[in-house]
N, C-alpha and C positions, 0 to 999 in steps of 0.2 A: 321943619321941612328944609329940604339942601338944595332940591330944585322943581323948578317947577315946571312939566313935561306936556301941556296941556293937548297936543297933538298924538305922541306914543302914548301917552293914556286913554284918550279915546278909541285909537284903532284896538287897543288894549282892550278897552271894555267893550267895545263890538265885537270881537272875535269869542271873548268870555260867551254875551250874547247868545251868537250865532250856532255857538258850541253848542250852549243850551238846548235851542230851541230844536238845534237840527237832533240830538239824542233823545228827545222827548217826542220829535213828529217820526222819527226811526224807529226808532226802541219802545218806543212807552216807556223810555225811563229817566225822573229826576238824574240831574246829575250833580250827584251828593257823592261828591269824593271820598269821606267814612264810611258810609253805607256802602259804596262800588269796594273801596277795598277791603271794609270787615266781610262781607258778602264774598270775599277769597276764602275764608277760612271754614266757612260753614255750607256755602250754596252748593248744590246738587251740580255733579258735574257736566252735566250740558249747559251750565249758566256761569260757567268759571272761563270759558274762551274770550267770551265780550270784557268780562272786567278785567283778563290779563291784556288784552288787548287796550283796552282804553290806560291801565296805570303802565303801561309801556309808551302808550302816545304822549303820556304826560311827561315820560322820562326821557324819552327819545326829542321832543317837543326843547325842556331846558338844556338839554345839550345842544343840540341845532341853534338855540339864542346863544349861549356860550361861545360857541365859534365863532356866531356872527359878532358878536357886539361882547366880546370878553370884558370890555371897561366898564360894562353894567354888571358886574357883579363884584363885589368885595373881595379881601383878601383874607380868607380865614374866618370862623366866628367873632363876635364880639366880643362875647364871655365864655369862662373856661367848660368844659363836657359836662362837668355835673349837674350846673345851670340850665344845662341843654336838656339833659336827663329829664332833671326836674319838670321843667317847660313844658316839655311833647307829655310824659305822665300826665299832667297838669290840664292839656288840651286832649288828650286820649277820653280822660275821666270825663270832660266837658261834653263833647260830641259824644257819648255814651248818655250820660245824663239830661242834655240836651236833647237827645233822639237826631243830629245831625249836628252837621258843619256850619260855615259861612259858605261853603256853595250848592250845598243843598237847601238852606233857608234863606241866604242874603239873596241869591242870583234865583236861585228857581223859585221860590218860595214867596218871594215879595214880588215878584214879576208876576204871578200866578192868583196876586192878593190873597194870600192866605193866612188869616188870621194867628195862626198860630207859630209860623215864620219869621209874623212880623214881630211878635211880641219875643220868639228867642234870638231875632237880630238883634233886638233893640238892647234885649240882657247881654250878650253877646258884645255891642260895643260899649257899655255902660261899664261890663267888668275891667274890659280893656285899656279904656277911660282910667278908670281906680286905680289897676293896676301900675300903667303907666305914671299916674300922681306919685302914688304911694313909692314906687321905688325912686323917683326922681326924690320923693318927700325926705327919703333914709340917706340919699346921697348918691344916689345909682349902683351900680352892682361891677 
């Protein structure tokens, strides 16, 4: 860890929250980020306004933080495109196989006690865990 933000992470995680709660007493609908945006590609078109809408709010959203607070964000990736490739493939496949995200089962899901949330959170940060071992274990990347 490089710092420790214990104030911008809560107003952080209340606004996650809030997000939540207020699409699910609106909408009727989790707010599971893979599901909003696979739901682009297949949903019937009277159901495609709200989720171009909302993956616009998300995008419109990190640029407004961008302007504001440019020093909170890096300069560039980590690792080279391929890696990147890899990764998102790698997480694509996840949240397919999983039936969801981390904000469809970490934030709605486990707020909701849902047993079944809990137990792909739980897989969820266990691989991440591994993962994380495991490449520090090679030497990192």
């Amino acid at each position: 860890m490089t710092e420790f933000t214990p104030v911008a992470s809560t107003i952080g995680g209340l606004l996650i929250g809030l997000a939540s709660i207020t699409m699910l007493a609106l909408n009727g609908r989790i707010a599971g980020i893979s599901g909003i945006v696979g739901g682009l590609i297949d949903a019937p078109a009277q159901d495609r306004s709200w989720r171009v809408t909302f993956v616009l709010g998300l995008l419109a959203g990190g640029l407004f933080a961008k302007v504001l607070a440019p020093q909170a964000f890096g300069h560039g990736a980590p690792v080279d495109v391929p890696w990147l490739v890899v990764a998102g493939l790698l997480v694509g496949f996840g949240t397919r196989f999983g039936s969801g995200c981390t904000s469809g089962h970490g934030v709605c899901g486990i707020s909701r006690l849902s047993p079944r949330s809990i137990l792909a959170t739980l897989t969820f940060m266990a691989t991440g865990a591994a993962t994380v071992f495991a490449v520090r274990a090679l030497g990192g990347l």
